[in-house]
KOLMAR-331696 format. One record per residue (C-alpha): residue in one letter; chain; x, y, z. Coordinates in steps of 0.05 Angstrom, whole numbers, plus 5000, padded with zeros to 4 digits. Layout:
N
<zalo residu="A" chaine="A" px="X" py="Y" pz="Z"/>
...
REM end
This chain:
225
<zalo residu="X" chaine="A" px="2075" py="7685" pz="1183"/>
<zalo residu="X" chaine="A" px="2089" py="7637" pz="1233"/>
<zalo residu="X" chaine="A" px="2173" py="7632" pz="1266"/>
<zalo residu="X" chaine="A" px="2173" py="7564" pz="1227"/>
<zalo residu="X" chaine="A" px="2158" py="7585" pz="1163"/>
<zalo residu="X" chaine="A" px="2197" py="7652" pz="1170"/>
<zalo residu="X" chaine="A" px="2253" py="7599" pz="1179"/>
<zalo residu="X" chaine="A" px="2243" py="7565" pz="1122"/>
<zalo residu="X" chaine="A" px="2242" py="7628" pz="1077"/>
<zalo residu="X" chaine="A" px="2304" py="7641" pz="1097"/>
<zalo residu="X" chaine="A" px="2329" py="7584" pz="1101"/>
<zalo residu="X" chaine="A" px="2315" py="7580" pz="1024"/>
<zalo residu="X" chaine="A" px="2338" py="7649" pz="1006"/>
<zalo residu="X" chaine="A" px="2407" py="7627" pz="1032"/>
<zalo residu="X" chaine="A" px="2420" py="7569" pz="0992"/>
<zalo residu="X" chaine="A" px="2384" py="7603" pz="0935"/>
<zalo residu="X" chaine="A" px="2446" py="7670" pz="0942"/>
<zalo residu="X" chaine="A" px="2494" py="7610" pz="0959"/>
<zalo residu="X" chaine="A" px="2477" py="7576" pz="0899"/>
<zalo residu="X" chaine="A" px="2480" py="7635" pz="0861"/>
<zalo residu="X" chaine="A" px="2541" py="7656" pz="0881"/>
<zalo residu="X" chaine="A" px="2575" py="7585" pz="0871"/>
<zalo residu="X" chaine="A" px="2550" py="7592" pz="0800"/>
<zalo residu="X" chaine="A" px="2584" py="7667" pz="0782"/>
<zalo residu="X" chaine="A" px="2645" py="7645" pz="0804"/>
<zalo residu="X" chaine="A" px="2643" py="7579" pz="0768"/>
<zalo residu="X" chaine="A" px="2622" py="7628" pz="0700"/>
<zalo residu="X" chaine="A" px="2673" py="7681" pz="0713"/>
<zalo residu="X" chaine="A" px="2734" py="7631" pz="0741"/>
<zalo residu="X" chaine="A" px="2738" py="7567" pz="0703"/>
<zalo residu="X" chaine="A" px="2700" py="7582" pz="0637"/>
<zalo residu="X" chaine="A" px="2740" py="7555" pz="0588"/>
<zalo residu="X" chaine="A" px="2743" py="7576" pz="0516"/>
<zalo residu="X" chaine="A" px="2751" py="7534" pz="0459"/>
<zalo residu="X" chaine="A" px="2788" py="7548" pz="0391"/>
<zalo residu="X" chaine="A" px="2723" py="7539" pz="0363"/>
<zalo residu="X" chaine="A" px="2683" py="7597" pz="0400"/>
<zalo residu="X" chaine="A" px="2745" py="7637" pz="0375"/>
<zalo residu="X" chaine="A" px="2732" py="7608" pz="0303"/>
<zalo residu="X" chaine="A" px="2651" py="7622" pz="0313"/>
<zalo residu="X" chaine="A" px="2658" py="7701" pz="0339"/>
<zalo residu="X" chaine="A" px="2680" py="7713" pz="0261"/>
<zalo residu="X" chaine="A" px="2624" py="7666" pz="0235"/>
<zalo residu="X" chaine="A" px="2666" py="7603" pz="0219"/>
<zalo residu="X" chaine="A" px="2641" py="7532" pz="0240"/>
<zalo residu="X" chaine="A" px="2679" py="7483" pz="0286"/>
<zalo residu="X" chaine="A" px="2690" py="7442" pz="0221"/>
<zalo residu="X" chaine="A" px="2721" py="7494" pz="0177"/>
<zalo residu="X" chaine="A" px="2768" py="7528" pz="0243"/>
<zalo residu="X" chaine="A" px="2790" py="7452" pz="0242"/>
<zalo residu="X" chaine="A" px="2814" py="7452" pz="0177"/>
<zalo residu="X" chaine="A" px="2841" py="7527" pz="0171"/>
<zalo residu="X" chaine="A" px="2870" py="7531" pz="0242"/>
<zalo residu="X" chaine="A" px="2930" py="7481" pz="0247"/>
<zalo residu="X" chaine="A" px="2958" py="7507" pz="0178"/>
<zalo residu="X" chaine="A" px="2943" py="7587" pz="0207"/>
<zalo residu="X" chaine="A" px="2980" py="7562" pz="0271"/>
<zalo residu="X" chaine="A" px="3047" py="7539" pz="0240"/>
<zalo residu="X" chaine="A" px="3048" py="7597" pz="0182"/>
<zalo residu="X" chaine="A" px="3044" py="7634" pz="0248"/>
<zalo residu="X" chaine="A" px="3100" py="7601" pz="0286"/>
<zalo residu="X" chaine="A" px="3141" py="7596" pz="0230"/>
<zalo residu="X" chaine="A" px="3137" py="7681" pz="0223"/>
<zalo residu="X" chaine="A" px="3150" py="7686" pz="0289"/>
<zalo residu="X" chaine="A" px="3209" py="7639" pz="0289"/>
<zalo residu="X" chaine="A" px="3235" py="7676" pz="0230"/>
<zalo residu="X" chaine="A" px="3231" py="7747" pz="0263"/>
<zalo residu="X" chaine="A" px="3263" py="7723" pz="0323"/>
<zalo residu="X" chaine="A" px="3319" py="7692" pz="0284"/>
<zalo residu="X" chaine="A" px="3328" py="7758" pz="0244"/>
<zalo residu="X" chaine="A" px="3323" py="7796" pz="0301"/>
<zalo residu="X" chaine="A" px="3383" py="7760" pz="0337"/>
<zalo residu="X" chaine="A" px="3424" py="7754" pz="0280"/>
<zalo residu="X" chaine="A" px="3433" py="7828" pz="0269"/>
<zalo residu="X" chaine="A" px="3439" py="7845" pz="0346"/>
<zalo residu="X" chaine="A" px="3378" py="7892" pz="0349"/>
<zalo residu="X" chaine="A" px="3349" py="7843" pz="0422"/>
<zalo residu="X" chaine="A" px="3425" py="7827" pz="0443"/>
<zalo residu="X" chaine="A" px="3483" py="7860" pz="0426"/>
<zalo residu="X" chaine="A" px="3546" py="7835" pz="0386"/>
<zalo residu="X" chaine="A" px="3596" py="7871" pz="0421"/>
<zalo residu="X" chaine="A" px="3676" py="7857" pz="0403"/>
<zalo residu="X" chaine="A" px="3724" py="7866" pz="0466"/>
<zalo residu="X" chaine="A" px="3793" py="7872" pz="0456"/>
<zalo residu="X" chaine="A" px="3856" py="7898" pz="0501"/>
<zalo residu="X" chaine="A" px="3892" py="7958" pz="0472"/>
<zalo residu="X" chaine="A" px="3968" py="7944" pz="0497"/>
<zalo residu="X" chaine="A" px="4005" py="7993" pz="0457"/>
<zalo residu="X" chaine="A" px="3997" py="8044" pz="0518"/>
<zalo residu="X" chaine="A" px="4013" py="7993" pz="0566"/>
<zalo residu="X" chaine="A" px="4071" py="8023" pz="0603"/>
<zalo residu="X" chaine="A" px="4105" py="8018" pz="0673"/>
<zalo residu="X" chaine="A" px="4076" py="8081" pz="0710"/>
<zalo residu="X" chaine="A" px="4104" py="8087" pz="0785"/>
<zalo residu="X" chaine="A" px="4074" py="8146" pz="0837"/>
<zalo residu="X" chaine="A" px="4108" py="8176" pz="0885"/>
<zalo residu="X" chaine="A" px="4080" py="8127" pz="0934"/>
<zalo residu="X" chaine="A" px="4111" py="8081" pz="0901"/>
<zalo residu="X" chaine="A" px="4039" py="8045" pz="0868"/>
<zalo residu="X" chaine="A" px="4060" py="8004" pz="0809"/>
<zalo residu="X" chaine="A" px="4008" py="8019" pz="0752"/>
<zalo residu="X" chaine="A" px="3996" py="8023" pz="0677"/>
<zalo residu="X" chaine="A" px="3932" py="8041" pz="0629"/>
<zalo residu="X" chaine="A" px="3888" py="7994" pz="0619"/>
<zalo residu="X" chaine="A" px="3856" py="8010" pz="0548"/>
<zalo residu="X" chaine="A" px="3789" py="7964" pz="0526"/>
<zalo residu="X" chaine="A" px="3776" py="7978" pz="0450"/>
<zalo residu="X" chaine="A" px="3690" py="7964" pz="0436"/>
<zalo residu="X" chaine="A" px="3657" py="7958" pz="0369"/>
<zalo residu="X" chaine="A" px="3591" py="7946" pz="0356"/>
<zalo residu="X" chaine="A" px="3566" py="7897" pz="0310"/>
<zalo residu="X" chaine="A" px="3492" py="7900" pz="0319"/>
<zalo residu="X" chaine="A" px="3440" py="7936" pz="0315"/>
<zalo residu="X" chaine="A" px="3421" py="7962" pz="0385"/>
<zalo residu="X" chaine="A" px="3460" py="8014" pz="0421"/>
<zalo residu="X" chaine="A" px="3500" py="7984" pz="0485"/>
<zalo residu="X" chaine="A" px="3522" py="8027" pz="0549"/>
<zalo residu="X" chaine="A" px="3590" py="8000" pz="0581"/>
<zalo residu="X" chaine="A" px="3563" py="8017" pz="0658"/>
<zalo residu="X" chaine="A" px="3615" py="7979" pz="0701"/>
<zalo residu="X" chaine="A" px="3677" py="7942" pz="0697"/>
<zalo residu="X" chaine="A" px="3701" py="7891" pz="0758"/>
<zalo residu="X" chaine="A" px="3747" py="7831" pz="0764"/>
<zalo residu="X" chaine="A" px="3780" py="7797" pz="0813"/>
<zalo residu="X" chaine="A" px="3854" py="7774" pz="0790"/>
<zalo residu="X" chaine="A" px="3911" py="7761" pz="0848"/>
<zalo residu="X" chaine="A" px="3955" py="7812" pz="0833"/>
<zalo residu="X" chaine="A" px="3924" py="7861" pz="0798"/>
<zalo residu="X" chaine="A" px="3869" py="7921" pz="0824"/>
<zalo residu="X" chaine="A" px="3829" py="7953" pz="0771"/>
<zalo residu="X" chaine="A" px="3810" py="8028" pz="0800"/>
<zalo residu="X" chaine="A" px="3749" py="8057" pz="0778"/>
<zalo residu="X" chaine="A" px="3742" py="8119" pz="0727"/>
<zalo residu="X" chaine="A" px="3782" py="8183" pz="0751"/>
<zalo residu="X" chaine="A" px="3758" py="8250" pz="0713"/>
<zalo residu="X" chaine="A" px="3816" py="8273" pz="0724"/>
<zalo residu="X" chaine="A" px="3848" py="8231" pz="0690"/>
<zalo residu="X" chaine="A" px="3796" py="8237" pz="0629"/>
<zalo residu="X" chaine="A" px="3765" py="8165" pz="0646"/>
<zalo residu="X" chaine="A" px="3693" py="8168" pz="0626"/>
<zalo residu="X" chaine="A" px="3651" py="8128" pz="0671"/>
<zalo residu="X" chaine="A" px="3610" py="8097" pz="0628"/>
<zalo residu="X" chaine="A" px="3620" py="8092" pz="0549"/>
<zalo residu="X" chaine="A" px="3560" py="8079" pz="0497"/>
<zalo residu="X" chaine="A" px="3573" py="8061" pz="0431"/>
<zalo residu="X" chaine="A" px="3525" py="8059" pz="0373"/>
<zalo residu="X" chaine="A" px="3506" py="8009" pz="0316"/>
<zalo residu="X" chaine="A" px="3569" py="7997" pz="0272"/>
<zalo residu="X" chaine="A" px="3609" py="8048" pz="0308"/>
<zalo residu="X" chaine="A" px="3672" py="8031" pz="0372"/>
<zalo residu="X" chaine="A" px="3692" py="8061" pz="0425"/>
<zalo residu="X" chaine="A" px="3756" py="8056" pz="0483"/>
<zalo residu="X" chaine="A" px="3741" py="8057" pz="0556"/>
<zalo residu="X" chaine="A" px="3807" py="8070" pz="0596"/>
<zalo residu="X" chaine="A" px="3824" py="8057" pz="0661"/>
<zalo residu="X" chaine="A" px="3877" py="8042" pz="0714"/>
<zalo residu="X" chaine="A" px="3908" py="7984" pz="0734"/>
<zalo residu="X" chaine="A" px="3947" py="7981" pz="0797"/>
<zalo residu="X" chaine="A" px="3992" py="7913" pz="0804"/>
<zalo residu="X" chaine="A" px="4007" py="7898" pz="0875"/>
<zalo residu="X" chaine="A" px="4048" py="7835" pz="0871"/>
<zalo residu="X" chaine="A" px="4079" py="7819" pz="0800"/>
<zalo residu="X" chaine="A" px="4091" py="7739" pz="0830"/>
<zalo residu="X" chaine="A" px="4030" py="7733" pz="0846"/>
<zalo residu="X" chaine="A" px="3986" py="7741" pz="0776"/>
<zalo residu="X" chaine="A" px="3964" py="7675" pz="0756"/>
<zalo residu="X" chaine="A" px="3985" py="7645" pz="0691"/>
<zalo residu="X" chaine="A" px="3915" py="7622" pz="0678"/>
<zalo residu="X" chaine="A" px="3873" py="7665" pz="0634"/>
<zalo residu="X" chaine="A" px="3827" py="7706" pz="0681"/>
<zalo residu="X" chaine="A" px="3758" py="7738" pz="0665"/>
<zalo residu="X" chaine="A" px="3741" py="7815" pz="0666"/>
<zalo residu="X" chaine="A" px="3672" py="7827" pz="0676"/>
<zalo residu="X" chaine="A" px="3629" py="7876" pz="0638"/>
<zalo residu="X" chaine="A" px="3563" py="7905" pz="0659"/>
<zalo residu="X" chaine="A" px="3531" py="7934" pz="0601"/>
<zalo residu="X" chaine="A" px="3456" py="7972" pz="0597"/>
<zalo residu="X" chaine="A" px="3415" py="7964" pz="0530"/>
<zalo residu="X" chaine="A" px="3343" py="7978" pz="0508"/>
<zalo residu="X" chaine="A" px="3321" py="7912" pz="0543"/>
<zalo residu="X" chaine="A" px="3358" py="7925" pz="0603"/>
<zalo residu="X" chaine="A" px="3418" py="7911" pz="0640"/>
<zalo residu="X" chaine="A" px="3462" py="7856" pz="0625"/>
<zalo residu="X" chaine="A" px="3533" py="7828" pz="0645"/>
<zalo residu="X" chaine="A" px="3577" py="7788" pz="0608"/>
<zalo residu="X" chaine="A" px="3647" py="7761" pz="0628"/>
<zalo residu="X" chaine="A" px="3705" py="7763" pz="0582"/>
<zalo residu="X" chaine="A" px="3773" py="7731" pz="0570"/>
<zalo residu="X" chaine="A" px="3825" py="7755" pz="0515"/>
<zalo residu="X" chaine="A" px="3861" py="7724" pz="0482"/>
<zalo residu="X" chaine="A" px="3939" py="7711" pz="0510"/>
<zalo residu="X" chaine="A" px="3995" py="7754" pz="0485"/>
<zalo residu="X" chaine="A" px="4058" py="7716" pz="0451"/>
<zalo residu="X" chaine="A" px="4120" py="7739" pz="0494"/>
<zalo residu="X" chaine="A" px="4192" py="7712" pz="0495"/>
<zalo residu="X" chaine="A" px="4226" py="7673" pz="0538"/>
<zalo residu="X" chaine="A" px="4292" py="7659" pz="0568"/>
<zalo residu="X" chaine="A" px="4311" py="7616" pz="0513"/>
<zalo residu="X" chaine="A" px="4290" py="7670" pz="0467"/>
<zalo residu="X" chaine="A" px="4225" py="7628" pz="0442"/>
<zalo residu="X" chaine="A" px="4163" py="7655" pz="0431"/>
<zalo residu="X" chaine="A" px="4104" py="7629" pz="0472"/>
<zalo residu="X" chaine="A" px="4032" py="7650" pz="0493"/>
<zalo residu="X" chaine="A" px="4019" py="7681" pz="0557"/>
<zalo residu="X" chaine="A" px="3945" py="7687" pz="0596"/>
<zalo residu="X" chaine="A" px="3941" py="7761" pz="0584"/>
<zalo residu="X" chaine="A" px="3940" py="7785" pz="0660"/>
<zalo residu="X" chaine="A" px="3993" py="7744" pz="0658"/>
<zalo residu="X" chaine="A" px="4033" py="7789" pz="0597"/>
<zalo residu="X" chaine="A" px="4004" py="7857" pz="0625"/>
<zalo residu="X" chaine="A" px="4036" py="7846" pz="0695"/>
<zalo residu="X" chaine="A" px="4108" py="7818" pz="0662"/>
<zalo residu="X" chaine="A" px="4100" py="7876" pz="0614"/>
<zalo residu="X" chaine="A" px="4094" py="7932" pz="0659"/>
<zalo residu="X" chaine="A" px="4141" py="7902" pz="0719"/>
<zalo residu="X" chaine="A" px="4198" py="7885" pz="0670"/>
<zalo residu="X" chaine="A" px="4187" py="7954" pz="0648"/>
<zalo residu="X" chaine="A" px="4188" py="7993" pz="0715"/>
<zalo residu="X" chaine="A" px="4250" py="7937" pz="0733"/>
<zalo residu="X" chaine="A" px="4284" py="7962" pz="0675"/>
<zalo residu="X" chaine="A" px="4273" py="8047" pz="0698"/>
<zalo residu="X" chaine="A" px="4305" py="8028" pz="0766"/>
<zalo residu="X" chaine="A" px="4241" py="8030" pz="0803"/>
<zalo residu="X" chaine="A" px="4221" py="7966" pz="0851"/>
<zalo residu="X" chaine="A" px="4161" py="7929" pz="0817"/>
REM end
């Protein structure tokens, strides 16, 4: 075999594996599928998957639809969780450094149907410093509460300037832990109805309530607030 024709032959063999290899990727990367090779691998004809598969595809839709709906509604993907402020233990509560603080007492229930775990609690409110869960104190970290059932998750909150609390209602944030994940949700109560000078009654932001609460009270012990 002469060097030209060698050349050749190779020359050929190369756009033969180029060729080749152009066409297995085209076949394995951009082969598309029709409905209708779905339709034909259970021996139904383009015609008849026409006809059966738009009415298949809402019935299908609509199921889904309805299972995600139901599956909402009773809380078993999100929870329905029900946060509230416990103030009959909120009480003026002064160290003997002096700290200003009172109990901070969060009633949960559960309304739905997947089990929630209260992981964290953080907020940022002038005024006010929320300290996290002391043992001693019998403060449970975290607090998980079942389908239909409550729970309370105490802690302590420290006021360091009773002027200072806004009157605005301020958020509390929540980070919670489920079967889907972690999740965190920001909560405001509702205000609190105190009285005034004039001796009328009128709503108060609730940090608002807590800190005239407790600093009235520790005013009213002889201790500065």
């Amino acid at each position: 075999m002469t060097g030209i024709a060698a050349a050749a032959m190779t020359a050929t063999m190369i756009q033969a594996i180029a060729g080749g290899a152009v066409t297995m990727c085209h076949d394995i990367g951009f082969r598309a599928v029709t409905p209708d090779d779905l339709w034909r691998q259970f021996g139904i004809g383009g015609r008849r998957a026409r006809r059966f598969g738009l009415p298949v595809t809402v019935w299908v839709c609509a199921v889904s639809v309805a299972v995600a709906a139901f599956l909402w509604e009773t809380g078993a993907l999100y929870p329905r969780i029900d946060w509230s402020l416990f103030v009959f233990f909120v009480n003026a509560d002064v160290d003997e450094n002096g700290v200003l603080s009172s109990n901070l007492d969060i009633e949960l229930e559960n309304k739905g149907l997947a089990t929630f775990t209260i992981t964290a609690i953080s907020m940022d409110i002038p005024g006010l410093r929320l300290l996290p869960a002391d043992v001693t104190r019998k403060e449970d970290a975290t607090v998980t509460v079942g389908h239909d059932a409550g729970g309370t998750m105490r802690r302590r909150m420290v006021i360091t300037d009773c002027a200072a609390v806004p009157h605005e209602p301020q958020p509390i944030r929540f980070t919670y832990r489920t079967w889907l994940g972690e999740w965190e949700s920001e909560v405001v109560w509702n205000s609190w109805t105190l009285t005034n000078t004039r001796g009328e009654r009128v709503p108060v932001a609730w940090q608002r309530a807590f800190a005239v609460k407790v600093c009235d009270d520790a005013i009213a012990d002889g201790s500065p607030a």
